[in-house]
mmCIF file as gemmi writes it, N, C-alpha and C atoms, coordinates in Angstrom:
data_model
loop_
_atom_site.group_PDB
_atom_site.id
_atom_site.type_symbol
_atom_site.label_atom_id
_atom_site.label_alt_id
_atom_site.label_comp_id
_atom_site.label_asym_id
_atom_site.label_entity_id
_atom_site.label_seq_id
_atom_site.pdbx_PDB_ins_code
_atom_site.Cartn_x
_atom_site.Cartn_y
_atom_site.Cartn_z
_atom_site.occupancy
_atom_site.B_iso_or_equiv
_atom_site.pdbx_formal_charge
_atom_site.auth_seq_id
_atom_site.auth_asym_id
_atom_site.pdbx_PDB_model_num
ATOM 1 N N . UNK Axp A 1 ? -10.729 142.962 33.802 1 0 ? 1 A 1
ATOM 2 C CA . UNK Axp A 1 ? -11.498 141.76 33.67 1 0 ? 1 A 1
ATOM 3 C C . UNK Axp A 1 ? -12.245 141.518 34.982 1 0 ? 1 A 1
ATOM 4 N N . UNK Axp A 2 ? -13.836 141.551 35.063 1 0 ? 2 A 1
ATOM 5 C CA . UNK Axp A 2 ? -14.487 140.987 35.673 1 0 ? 2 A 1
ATOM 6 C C . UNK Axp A 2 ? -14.719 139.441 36.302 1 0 ? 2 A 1
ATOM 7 N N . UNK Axp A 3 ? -14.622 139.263 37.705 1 0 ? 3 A 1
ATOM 8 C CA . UNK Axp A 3 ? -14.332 137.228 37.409 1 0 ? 3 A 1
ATOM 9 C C . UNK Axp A 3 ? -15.402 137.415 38.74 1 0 ? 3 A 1
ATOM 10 N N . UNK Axp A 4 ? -16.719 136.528 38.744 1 0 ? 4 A 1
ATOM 11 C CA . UNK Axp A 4 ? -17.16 136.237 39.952 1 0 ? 4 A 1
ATOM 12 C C . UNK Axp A 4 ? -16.982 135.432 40.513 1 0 ? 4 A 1
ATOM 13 N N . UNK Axp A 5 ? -17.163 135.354 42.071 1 0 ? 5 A 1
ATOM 14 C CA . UNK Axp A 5 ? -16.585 134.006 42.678 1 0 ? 5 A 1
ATOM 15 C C . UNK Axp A 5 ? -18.096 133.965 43.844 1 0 ? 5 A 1
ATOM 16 N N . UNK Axp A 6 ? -17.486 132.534 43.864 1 0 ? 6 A 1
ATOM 17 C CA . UNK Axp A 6 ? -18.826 132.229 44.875 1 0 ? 6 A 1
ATOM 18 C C . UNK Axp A 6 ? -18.147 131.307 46.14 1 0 ? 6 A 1
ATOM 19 N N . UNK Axp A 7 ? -18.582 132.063 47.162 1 0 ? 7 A 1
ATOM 20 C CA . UNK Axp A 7 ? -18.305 131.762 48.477 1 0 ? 7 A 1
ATOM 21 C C . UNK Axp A 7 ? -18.04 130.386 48.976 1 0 ? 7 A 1
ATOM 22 N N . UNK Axp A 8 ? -17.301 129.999 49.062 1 0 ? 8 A 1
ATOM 23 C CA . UNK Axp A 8 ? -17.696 128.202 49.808 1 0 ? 8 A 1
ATOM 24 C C . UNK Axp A 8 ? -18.361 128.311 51.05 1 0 ? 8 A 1
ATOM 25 N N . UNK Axp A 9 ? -18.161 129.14 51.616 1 0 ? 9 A 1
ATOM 26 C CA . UNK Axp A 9 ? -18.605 129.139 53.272 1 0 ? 9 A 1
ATOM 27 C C . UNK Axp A 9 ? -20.021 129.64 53.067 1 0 ? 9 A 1
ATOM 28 N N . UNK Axp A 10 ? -20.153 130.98 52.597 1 0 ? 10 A 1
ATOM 29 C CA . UNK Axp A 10 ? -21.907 131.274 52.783 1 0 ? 10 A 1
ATOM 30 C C . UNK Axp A 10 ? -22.115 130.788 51.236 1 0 ? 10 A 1
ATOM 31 N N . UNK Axp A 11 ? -21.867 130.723 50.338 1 0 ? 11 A 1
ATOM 32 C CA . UNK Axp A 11 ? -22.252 130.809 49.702 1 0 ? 11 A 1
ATOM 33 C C . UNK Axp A 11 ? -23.024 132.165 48.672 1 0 ? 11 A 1
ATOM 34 N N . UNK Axp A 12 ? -22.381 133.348 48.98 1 0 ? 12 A 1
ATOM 35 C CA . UNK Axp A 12 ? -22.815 134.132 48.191 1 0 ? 12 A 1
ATOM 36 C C . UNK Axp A 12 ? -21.535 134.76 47.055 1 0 ? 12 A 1
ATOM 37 N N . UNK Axp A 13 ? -22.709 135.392 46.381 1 0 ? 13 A 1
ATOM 38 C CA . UNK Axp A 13 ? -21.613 135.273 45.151 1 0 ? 13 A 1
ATOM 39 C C . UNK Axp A 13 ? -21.122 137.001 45.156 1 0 ? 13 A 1
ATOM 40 N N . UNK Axp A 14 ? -19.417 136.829 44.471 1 0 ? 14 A 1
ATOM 41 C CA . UNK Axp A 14 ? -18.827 137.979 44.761 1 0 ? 14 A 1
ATOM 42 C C . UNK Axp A 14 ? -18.039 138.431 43.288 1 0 ? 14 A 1
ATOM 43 N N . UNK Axp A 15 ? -17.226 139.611 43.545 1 0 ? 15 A 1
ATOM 44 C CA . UNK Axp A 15 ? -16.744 139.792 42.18 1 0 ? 15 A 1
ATOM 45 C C . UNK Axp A 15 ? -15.182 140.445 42.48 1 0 ? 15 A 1
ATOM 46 N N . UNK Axp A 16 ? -14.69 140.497 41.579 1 0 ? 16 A 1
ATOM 47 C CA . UNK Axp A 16 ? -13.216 140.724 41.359 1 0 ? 16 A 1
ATOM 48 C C . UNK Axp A 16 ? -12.918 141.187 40.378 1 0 ? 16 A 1
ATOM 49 N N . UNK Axp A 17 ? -11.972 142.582 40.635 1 0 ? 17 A 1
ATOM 50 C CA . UNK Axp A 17 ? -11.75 142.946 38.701 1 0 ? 17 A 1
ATOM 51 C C . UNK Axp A 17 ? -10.345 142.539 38.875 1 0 ? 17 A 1
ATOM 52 N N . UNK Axp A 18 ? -9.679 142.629 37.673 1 0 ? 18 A 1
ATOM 53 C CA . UNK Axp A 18 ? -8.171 142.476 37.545 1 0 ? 18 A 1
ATOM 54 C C . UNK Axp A 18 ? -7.633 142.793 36.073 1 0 ? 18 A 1
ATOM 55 N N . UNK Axp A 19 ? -6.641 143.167 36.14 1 0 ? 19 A 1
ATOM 56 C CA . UNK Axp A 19 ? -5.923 143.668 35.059 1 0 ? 19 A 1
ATOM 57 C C . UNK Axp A 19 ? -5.062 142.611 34.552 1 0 ? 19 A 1
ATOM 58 N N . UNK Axp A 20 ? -4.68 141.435 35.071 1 0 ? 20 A 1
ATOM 59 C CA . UNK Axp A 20 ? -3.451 140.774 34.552 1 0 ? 20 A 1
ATOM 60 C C . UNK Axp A 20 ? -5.138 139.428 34.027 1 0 ? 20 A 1
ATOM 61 N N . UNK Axp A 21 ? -4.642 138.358 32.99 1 0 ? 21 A 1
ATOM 62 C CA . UNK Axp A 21 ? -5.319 137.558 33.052 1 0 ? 21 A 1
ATOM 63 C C . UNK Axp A 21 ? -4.863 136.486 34.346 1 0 ? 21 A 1
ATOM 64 N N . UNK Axp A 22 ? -3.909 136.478 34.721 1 0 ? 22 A 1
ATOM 65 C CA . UNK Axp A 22 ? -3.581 135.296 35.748 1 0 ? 22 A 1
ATOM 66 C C . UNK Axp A 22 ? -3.398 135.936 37.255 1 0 ? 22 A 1
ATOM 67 N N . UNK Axp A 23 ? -3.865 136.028 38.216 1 0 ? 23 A 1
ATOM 68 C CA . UNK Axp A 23 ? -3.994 135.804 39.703 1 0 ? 23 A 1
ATOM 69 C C . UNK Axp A 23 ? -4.064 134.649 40.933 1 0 ? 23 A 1
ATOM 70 N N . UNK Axp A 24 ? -3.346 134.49 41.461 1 0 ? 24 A 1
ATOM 71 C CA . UNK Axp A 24 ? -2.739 133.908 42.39 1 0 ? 24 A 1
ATOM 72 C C . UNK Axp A 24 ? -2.902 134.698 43.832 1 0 ? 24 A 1
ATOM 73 N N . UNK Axp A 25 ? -3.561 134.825 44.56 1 0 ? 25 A 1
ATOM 74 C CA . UNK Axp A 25 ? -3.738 135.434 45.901 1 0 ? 25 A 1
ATOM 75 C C . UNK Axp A 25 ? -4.971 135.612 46.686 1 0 ? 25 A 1
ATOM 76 N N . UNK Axp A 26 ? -4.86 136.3 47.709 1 0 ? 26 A 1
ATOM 77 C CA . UNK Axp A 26 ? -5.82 135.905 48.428 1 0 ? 26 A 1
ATOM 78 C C . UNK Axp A 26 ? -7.468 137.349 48.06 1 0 ? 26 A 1
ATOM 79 N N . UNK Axp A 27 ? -8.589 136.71 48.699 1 0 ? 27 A 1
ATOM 80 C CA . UNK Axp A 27 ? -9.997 137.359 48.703 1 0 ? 27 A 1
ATOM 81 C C . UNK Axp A 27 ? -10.265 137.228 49.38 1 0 ? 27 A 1
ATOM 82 N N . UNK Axp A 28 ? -11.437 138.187 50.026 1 0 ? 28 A 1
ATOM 83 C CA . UNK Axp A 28 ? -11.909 138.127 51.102 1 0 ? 28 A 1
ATOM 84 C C . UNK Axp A 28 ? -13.693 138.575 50.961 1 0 ? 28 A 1
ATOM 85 N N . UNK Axp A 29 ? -14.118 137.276 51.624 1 0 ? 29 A 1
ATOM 86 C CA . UNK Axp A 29 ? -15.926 137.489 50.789 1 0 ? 29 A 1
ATOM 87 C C . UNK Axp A 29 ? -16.433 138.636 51.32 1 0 ? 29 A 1
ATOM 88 N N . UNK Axp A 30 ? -16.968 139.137 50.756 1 0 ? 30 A 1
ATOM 89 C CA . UNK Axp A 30 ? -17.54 140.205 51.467 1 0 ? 30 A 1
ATOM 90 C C . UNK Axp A 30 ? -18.836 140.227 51.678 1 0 ? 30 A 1
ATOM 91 N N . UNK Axp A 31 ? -19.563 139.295 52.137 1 0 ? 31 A 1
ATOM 92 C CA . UNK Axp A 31 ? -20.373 138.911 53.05 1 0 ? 31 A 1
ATOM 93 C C . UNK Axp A 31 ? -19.99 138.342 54.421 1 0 ? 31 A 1
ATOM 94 N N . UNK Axp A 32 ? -19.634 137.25 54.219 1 0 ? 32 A 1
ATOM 95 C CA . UNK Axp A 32 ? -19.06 136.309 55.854 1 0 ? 32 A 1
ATOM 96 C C . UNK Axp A 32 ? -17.866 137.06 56.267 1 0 ? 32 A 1
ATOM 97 N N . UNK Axp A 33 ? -16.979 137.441 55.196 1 0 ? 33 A 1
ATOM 98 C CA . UNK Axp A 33 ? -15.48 138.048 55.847 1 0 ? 33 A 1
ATOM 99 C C . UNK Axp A 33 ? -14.583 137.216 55.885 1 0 ? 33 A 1
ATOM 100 N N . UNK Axp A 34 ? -15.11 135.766 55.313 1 0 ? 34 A 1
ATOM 101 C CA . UNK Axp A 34 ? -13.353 134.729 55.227 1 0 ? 34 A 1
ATOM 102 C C . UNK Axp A 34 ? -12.707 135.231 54.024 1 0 ? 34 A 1
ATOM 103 N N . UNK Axp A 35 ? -11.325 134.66 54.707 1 0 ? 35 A 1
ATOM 104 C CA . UNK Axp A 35 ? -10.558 134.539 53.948 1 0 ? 35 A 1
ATOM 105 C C . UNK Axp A 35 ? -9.884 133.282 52.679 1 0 ? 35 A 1
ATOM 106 N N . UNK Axp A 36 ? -10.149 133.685 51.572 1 0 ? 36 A 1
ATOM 107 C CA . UNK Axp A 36 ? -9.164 132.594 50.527 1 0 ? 36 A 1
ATOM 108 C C . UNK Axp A 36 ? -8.15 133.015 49.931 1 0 ? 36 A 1
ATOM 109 N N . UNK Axp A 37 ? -7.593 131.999 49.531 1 0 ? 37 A 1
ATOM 110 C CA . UNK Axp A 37 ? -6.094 131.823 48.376 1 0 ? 37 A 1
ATOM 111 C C . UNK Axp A 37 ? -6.884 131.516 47.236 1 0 ? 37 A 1
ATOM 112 N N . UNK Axp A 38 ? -6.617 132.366 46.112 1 0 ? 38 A 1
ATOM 113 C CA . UNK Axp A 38 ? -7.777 132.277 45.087 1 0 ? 38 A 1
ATOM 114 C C . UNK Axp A 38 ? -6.759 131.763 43.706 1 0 ? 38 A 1
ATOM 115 N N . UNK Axp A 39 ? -6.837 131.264 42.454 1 0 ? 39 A 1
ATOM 116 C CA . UNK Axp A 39 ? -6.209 131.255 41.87 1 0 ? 39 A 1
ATOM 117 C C . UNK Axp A 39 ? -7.163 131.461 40.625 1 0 ? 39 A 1
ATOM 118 N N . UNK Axp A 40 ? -6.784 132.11 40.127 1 0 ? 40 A 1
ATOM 119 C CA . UNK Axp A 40 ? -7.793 132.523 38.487 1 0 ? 40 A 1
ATOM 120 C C . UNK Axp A 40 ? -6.748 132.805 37.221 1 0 ? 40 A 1
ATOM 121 N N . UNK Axp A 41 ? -7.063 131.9 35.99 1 0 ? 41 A 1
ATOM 122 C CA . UNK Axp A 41 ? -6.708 132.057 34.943 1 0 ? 41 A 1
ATOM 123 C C . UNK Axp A 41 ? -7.372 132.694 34.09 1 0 ? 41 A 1
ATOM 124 N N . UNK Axp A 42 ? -7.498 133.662 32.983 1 0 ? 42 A 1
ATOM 125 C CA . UNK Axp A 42 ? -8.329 134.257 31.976 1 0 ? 42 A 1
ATOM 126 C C . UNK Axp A 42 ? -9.765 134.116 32.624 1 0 ? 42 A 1
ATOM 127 N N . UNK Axp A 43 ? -10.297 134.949 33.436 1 0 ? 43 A 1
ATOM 128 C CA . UNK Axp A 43 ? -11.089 134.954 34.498 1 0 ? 43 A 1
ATOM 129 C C . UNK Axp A 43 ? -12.23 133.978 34.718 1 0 ? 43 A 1
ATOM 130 N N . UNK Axp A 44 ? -11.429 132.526 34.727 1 0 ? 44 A 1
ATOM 131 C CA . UNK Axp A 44 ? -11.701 131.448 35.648 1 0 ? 44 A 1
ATOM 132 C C . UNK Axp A 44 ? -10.9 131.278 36.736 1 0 ? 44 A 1
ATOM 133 N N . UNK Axp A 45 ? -11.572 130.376 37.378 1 0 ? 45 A 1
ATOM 134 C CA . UNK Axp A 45 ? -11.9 129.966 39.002 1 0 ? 45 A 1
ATOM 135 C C . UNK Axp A 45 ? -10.938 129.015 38.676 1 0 ? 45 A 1
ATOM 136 N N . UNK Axp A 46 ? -9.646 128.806 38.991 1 0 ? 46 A 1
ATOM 137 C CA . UNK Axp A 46 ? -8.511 127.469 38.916 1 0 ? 46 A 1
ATOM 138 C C . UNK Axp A 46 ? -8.762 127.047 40.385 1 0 ? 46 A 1
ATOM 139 N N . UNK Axp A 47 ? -8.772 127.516 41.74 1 0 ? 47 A 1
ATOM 140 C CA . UNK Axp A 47 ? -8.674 127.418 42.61 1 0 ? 47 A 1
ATOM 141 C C . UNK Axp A 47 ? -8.69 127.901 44.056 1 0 ? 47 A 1
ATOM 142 N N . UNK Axp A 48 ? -9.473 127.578 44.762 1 0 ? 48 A 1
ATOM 143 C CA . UNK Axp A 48 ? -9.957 128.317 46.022 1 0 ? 48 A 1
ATOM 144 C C . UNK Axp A 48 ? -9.659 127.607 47.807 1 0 ? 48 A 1
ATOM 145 N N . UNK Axp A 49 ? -8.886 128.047 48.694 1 0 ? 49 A 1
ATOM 146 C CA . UNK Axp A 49 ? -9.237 127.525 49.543 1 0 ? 49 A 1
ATOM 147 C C . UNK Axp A 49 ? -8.971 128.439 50.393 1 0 ? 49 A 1
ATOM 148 N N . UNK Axp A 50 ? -9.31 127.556 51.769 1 0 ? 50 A 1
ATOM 149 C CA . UNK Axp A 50 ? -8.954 128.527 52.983 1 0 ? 50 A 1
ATOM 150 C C . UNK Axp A 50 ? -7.76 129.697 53.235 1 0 ? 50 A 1
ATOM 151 N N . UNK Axp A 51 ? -7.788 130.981 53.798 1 0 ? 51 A 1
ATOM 152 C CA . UNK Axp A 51 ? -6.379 131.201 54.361 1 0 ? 51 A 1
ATOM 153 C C . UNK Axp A 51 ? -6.86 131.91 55.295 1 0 ? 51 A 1
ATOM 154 N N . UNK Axp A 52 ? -5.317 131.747 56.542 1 0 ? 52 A 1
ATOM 155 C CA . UNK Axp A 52 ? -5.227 132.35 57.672 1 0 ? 52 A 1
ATOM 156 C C . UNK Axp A 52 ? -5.094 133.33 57.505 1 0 ? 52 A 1
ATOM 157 N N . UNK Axp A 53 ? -5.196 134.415 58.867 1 0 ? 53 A 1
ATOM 158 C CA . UNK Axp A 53 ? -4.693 135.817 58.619 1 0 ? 53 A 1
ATOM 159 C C . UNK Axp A 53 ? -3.072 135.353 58.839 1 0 ? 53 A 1
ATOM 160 N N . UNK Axp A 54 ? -2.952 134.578 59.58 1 0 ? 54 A 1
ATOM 161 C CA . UNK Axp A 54 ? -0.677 134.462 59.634 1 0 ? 54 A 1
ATOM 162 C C . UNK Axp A 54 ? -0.59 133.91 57.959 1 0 ? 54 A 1
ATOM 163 N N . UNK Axp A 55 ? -1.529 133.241 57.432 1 0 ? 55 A 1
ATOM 164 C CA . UNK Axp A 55 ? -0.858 133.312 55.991 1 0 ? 55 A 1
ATOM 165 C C . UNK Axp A 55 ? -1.096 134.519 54.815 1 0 ? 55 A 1
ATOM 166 N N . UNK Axp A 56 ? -1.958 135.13 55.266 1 0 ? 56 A 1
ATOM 167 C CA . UNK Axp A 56 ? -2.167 136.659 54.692 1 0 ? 56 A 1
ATOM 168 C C . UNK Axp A 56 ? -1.533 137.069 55.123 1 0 ? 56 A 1
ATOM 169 N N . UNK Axp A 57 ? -0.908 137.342 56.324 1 0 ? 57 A 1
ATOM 170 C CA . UNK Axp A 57 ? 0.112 137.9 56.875 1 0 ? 57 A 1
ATOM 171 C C . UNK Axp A 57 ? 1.575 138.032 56.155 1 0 ? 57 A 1
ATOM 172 N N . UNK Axp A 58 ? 1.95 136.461 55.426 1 0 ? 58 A 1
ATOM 173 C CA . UNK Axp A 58 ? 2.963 136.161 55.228 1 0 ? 58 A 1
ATOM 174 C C . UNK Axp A 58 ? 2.905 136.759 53.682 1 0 ? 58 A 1
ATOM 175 N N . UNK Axp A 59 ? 1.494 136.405 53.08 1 0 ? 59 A 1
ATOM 176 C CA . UNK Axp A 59 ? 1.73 137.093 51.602 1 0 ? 59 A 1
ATOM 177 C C . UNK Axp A 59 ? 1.527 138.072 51.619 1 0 ? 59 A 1
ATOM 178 N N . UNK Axp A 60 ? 1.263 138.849 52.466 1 0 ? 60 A 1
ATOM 179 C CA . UNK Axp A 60 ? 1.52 140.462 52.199 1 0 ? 60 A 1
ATOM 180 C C . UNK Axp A 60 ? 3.215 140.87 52.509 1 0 ? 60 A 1
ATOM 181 N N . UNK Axp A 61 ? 4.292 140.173 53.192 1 0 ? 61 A 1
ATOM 182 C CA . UNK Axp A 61 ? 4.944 140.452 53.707 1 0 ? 61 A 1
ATOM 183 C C . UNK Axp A 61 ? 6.038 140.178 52.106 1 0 ? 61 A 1
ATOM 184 N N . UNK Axp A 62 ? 5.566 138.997 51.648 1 0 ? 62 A 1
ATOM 185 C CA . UNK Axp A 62 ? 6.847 138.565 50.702 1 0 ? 62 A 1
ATOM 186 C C . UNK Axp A 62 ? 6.151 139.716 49.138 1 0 ? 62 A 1
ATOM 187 N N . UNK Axp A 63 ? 5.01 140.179 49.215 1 0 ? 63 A 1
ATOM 188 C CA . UNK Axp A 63 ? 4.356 141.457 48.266 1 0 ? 63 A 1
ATOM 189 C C . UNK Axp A 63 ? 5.515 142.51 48.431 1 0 ? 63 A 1
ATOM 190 N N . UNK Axp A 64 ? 5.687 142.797 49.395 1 0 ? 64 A 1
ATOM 191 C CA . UNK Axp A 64 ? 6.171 144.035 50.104 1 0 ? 64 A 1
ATOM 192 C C . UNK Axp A 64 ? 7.101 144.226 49.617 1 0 ? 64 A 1
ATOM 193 N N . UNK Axp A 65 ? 7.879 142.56 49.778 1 0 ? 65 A 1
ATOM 194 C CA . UNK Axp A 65 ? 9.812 142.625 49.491 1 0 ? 65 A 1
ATOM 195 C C . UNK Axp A 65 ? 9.3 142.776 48.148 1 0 ? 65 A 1
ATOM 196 N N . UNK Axp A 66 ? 8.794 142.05 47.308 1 0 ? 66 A 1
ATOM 197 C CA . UNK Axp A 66 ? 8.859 142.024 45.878 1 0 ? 66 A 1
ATOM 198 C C . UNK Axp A 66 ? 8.433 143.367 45.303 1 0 ? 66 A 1
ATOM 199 N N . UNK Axp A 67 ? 7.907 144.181 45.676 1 0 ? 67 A 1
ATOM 200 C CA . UNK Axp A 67 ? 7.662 145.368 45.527 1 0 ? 67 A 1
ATOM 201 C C . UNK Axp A 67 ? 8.861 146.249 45.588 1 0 ? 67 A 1
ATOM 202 N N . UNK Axp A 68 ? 8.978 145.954 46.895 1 0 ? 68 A 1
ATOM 203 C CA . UNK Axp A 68 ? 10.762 146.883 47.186 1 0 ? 68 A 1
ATOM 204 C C . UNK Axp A 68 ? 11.383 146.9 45.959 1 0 ? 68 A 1
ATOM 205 N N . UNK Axp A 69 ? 11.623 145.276 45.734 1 0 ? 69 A 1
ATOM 206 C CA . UNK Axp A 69 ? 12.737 145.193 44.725 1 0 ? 69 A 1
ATOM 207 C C . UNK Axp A 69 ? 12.997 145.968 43.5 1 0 ? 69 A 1
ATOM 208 N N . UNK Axp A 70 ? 11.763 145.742 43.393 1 0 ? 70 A 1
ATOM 209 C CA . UNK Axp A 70 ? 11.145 146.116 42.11 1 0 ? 70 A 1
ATOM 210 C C . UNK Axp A 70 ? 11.658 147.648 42.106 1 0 ? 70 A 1
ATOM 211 N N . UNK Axp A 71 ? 11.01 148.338 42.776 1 0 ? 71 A 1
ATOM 212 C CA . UNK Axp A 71 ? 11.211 149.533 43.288 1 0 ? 71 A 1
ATOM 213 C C . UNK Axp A 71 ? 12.925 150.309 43.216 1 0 ? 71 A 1
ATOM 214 N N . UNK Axp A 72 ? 13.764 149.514 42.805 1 0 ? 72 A 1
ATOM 215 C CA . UNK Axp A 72 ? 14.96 149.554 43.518 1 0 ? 72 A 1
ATOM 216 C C . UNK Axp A 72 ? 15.677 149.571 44.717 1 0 ? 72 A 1
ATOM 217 N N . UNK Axp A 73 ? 14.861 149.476 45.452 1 0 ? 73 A 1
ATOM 218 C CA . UNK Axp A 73 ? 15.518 149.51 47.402 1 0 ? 73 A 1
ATOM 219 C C . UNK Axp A 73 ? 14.756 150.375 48.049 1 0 ? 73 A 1
């Protein structure tokens, strides 16, 4: 599934594919280079805001474990 998003900061518009209908995580525009926490349902726009790299930081970190798990160890 195709979902475009449009920048808050520059304002240009971007795109995203995804396989699940629901996403929760972060984007990164690829024009300006910020970062968001994106939230998309059946590829709408539920929600967008800022994120840090220490909070990208942190959701890549708790990805990782949940991955592990998954993984078996």
């Amino acid at each position: 599934m195709l979902t475009k998003i449009k920048c808050p900061k520059c304002n240009v518009e971007g795109t995203i594919s995804l396989i699940d209908a629901v996403y929760d995580g972060p984007y990164k525009c690829w024009k300006c280079r910020e970062l968001f926490r994106i939230r998309l349902e059946n590829g709408s726009l539920k929600e967008i805001e800022p994120l840090s790299a220490d909070e990208l930081a942190k959701f890549e970190q708790i990805q990782a474990m949940k991955n592990k798990f998954r993984k078996g160890g």
